[in-house]
C-alpha positions as CSV (number, residue, x, y, z in Angstrom):
1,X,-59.6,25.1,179.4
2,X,-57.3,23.2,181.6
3,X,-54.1,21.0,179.7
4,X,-53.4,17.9,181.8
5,X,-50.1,16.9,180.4
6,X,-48.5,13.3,180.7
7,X,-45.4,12.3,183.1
8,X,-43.0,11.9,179.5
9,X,-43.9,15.8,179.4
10,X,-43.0,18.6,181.3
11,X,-43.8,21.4,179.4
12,X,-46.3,22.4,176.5
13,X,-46.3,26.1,175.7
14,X,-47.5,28.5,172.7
15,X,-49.1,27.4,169.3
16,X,-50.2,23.9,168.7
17,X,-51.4,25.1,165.1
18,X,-50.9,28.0,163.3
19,X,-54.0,29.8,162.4
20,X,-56.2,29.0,164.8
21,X,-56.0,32.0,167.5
22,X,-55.0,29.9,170.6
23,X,-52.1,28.9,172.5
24,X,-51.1,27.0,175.6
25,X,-49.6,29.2,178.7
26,X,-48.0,28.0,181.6
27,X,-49.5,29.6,185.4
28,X,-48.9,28.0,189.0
29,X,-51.5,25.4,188.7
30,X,-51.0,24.2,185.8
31,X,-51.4,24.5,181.7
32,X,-54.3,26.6,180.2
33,X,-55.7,27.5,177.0
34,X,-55.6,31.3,176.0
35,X,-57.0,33.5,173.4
36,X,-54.1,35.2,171.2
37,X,-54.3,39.5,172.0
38,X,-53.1,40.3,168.9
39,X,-53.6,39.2,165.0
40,X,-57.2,37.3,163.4
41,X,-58.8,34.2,165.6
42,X,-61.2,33.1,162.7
43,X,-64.8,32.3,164.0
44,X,-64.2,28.9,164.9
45,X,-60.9,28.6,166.1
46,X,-61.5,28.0,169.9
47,X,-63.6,25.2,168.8
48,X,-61.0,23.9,166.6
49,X,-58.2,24.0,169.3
50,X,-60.2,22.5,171.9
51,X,-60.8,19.3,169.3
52,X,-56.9,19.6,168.8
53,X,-56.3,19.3,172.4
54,X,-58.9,16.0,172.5
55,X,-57.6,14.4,169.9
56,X,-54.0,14.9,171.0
57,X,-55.4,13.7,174.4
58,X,-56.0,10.3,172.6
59,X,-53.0,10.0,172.1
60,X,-51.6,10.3,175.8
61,X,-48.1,11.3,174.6
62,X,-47.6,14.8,175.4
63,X,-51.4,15.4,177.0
64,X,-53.4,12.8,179.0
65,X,-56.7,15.0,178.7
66,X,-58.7,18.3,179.2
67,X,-61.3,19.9,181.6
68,X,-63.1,22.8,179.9
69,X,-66.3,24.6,181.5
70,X,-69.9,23.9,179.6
71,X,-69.8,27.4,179.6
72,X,-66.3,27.6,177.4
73,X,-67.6,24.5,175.1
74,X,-71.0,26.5,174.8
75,X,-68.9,29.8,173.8
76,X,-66.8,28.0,171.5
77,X,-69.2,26.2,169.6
78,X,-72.0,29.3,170.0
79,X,-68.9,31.5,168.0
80,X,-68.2,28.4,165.6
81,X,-71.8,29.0,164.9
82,X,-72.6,25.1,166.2
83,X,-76.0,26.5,167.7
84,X,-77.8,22.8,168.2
85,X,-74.7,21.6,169.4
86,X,-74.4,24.5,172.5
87,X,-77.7,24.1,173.2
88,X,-77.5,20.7,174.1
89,X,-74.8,20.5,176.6
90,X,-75.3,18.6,179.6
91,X,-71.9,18.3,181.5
92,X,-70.5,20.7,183.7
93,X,-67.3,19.8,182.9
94,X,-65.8,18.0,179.6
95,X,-62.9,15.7,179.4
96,X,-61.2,15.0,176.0
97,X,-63.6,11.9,175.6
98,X,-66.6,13.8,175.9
99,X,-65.1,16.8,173.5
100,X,-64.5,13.8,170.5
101,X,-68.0,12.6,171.2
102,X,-69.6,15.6,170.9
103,X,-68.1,16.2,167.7
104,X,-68.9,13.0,166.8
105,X,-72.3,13.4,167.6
106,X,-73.4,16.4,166.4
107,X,-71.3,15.9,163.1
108,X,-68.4,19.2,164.0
C-alpha cells in the first residue's frame, strides 16, 4: 500500500497504532505500508491499518490518500476472514474513498 502524504507533511514513519502489526516505512519513491518481522499481527490487523490509513486520508492533514492493490485489499480482508467482502472486489486499485466505502458496504 502506497501513503500519499499532504504538502504540511514531510514525513510519516513507524506505528500509527499500537497492536495492529503494521507500520509506515520510508523508500525512494515514496511511503509504504509494511508487515512488522517480529512480535503478534492479530488476524485482522492489515485490514485494520489500511482503514486507519483511509480514514486518516479524510482528514487530509498528514495523508491526502492511499493506492493499495485488489490483490492487498483481497489478502487483507481474506486474513480478516471478510470472505464476501474479497470476493467482490472490482477495482484494480483502491483509493482511501473506495477503502471507507467498502467498509461501509459490506458492514467491516
Amino acid at each position: 500500500m502506497k501513503v500519499i502524504l499532504s504538502n504540511q507533511c514531510l514525513s510519516l514513519t513507524g506505528m500509527l497504532e499500537r497492536g495492529l502489526g503494521y507500520h509506515l516505512v520510508h523508500r525512494k519513491n515514496g511511503f509504504f505500508a509494511r508487515r512488522d518481522s517480529k512480535g503478534f499481527v492479530p488476524p485482522d490487523g492489515h485490514w485494520r491499518f489500511i482503514v486507519l490509513c483511509a480514514e486518516l486520508a479524510q482528514n487530509r492533514l498528514y495523508i491526502t490518500d492511499i493506492r493499495v492493490s485488489r490483490d492487498e485489499v483481497k489478502n487483507a480482508l481474506t486474513e480478516a476472514h471478510h470472505f464476501i467482502a474479497s470476493q467482490n472486489l472490482r477495482l484494480s486499485v483502491y483509493t482511501a474513498r473506495d477503502i471507507i466505502n467498502l467498509k461501509t458496504t459490506f458492514g467491516l
